[in-house]
BAFI-3210 file (N, C-alpha, C; in Angstrom, 3 decimals, decimal comma, padded with zeros to 6 digits):
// residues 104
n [1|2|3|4|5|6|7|8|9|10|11|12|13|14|15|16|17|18|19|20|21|22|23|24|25|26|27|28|29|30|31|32|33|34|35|36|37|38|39|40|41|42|43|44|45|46|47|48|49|50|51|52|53|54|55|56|57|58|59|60|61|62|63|64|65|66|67|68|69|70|71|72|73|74|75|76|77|78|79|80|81|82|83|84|85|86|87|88|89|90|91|92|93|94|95|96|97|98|99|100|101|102|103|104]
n.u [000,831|001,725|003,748|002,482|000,864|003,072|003,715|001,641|001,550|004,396|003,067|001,946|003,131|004,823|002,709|002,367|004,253|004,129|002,060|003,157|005,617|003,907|002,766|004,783|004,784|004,797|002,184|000,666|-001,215|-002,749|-003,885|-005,715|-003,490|-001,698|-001,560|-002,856|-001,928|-001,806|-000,816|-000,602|-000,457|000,668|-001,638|-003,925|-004,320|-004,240|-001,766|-000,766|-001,450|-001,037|-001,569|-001,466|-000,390|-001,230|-003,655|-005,276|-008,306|-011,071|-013,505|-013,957|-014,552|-015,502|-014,138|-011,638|-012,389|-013,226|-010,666|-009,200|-010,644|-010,791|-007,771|-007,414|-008,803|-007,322|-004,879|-006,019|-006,675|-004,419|-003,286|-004,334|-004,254|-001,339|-001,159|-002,275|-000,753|001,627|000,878|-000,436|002,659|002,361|000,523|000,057|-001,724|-004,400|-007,814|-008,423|-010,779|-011,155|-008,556|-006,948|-007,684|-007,863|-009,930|-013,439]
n.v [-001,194|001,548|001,595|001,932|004,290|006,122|005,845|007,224|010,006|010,562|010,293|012,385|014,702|014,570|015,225|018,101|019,298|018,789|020,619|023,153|023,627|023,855|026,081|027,907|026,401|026,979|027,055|027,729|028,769|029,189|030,737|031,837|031,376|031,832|035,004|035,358|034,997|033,226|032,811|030,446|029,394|026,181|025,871|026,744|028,860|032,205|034,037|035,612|037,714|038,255|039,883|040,168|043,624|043,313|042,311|043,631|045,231|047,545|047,249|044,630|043,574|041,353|039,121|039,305|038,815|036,324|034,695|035,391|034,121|031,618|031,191|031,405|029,372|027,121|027,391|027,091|024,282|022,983|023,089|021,888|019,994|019,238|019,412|017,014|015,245|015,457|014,676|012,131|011,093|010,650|009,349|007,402|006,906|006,315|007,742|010,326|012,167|015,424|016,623|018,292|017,262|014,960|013,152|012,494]
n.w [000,000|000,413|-000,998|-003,062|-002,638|-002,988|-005,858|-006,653|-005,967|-007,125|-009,046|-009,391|-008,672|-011,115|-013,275|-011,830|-012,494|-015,915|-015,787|-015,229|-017,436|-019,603|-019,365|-020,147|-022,999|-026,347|-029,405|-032,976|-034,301|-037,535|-040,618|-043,475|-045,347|-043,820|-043,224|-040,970|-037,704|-034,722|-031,710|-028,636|-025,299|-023,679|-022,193|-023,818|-023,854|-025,518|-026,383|-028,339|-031,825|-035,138|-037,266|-041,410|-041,950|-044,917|-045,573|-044,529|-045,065|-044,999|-046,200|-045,867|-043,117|-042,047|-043,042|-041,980|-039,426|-039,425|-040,592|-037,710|-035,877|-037,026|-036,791|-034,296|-033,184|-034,194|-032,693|-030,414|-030,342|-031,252|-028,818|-026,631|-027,886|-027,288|-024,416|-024,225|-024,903|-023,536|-020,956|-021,543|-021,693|-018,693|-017,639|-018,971|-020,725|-019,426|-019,060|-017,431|-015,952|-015,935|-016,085|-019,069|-021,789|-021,502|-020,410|-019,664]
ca.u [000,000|002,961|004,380|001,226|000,807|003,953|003,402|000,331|002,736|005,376|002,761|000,936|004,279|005,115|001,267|002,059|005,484|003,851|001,267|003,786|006,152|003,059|002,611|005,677|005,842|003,689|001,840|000,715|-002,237|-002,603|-005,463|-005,725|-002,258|-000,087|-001,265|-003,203|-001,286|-002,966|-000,165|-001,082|000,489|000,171|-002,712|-004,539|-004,532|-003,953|-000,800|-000,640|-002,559|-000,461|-002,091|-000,220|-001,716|-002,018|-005,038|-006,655|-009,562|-012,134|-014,397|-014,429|-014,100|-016,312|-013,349|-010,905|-012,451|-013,323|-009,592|-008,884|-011,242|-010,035|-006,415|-007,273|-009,403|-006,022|-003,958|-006,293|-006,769|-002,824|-002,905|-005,038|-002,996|-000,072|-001,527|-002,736|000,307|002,472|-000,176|-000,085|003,235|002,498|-000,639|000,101|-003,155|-005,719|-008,369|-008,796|-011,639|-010,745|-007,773|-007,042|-007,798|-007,642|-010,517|-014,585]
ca.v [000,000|002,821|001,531|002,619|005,592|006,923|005,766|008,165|011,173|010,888|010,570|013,881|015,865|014,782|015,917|019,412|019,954|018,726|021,953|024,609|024,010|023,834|027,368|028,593|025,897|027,978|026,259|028,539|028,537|030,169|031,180|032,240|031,184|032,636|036,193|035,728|033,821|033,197|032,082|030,535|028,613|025,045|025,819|027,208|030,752|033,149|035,094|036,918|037,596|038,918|040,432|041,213|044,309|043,606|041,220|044,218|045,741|048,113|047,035|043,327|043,415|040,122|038,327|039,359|038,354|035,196|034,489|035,441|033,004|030,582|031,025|031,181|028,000|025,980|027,570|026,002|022,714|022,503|023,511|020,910|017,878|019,131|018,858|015,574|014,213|015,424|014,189|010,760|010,146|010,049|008,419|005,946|006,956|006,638|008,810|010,824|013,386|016,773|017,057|018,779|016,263|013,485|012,549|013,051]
ca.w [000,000|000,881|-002,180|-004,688|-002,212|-003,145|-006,887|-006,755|-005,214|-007,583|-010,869|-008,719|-009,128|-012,129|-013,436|-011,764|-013,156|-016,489|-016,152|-014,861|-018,270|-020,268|-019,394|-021,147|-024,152|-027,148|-030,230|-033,625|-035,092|-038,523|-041,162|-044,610|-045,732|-042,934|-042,934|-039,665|-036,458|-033,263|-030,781|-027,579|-024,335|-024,055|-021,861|-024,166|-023,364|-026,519|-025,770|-029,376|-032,646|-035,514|-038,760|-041,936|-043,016|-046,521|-045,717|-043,525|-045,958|-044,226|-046,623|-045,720|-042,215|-041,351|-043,712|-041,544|-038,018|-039,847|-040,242|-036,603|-035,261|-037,665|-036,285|-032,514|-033,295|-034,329|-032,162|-029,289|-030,988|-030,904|-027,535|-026,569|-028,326|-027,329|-023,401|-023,852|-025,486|-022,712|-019,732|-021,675|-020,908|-017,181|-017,222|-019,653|-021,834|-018,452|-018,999|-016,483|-015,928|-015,698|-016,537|-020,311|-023,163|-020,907|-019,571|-019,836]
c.u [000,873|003,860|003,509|001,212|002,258|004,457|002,571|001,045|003,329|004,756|002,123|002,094|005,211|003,892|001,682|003,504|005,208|003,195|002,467|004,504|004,653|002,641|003,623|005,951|003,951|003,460|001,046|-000,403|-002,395|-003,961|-004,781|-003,818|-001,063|-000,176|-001,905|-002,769|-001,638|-001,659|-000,819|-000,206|000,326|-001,360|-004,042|-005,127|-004,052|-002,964|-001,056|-001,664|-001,656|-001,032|-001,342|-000,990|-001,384|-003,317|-006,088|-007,588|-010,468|-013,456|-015,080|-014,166|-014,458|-014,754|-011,908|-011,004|-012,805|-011,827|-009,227|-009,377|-010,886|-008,888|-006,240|-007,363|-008,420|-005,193|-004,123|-006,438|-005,166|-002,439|-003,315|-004,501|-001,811|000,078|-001,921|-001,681|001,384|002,206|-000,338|001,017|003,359|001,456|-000,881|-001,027|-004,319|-006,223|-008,894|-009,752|-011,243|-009,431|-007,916|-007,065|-007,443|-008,325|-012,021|-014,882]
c.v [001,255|002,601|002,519|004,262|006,272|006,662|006,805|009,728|010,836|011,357|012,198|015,270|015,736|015,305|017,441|019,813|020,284|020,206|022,897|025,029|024,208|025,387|027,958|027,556|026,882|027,477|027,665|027,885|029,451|029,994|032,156|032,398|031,647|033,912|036,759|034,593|034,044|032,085|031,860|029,497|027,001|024,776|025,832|028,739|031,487|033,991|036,336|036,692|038,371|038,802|040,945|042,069|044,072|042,907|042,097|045,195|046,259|047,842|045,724|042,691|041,817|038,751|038,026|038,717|036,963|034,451|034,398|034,557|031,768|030,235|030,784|029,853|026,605|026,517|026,831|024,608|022,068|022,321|022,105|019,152|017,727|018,655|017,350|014,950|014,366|014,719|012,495|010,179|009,873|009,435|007,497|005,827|006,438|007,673|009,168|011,944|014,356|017,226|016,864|017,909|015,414|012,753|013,175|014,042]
c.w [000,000|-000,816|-003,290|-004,022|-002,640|-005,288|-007,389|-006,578|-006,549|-008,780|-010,950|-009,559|-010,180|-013,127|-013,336|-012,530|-015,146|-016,924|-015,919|-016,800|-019,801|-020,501|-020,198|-022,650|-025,085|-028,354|-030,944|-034,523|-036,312|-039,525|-042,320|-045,312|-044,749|-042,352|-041,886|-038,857|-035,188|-032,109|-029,666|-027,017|-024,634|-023,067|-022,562|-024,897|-024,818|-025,930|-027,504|-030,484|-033,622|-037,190|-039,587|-042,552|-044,261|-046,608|-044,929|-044,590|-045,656|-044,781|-046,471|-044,480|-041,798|-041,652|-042,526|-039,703|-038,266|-039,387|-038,162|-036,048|-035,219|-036,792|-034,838|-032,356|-032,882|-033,366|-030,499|-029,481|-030,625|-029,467|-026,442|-026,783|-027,537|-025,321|-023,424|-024,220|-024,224|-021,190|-020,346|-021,359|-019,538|-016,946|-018,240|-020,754|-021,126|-018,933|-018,076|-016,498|-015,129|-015,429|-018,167|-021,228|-022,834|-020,337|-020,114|-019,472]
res [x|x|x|x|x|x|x|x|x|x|x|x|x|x|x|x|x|x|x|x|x|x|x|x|x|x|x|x|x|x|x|x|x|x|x|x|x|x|x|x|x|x|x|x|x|x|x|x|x|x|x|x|x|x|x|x|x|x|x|x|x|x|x|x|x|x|x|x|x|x|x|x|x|x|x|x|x|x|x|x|x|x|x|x|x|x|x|x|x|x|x|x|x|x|x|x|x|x|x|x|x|x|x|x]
***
């Protein structure tokens, strides 16, 4: 029993070390060939958004928040894999509920 209990502990703080670097690793979501990029953490979180103006058009604004959406979209989708792929190697591919793309 002290054995698994400290099996459980070690997979705990390897879990939280898992989230802390997750916060600084950053995945790139992009839209309409490149000229809109939607960076974000591996949390999730949107850190940037970078437009090239030649794609900004006052006349077709909807086009342009289209894109953006687009790009956030993938940039959380990535964000998302890239959590579960790193949370698989400590739980072996358990799904666990409630933690990020690992569980119901």
């Amino acid at each position: 029993m002290q054995k698994m209990l400290k099996q459980v502990q070690k997979v705990q703080e390897e879990m939280a070390r898992i989230q802390e670097a997750l916060s600084n690793e950053r995945v790139e979501g992009t839209a309409g060939g490149g000229v809109v990029r939607a960076i974000a953490n591996g949390h999730g979180d949107l850190v940037s958004i970078t437009i090239d103006p030649g794609v900004v058009d006052p006349a077709d604004v909807s086009m342009l928040e289209d894109l953006v959406v687009a790009a956030a979209a993938e940039a959380s989708r990535k964000a998302r894999e890239l959590a579960a792929e790193r949370m698989k190697a400590v739980t072996g591919g358990l799904q666990i509920p409630g933690l990020p793309g690992l569980g119901a």
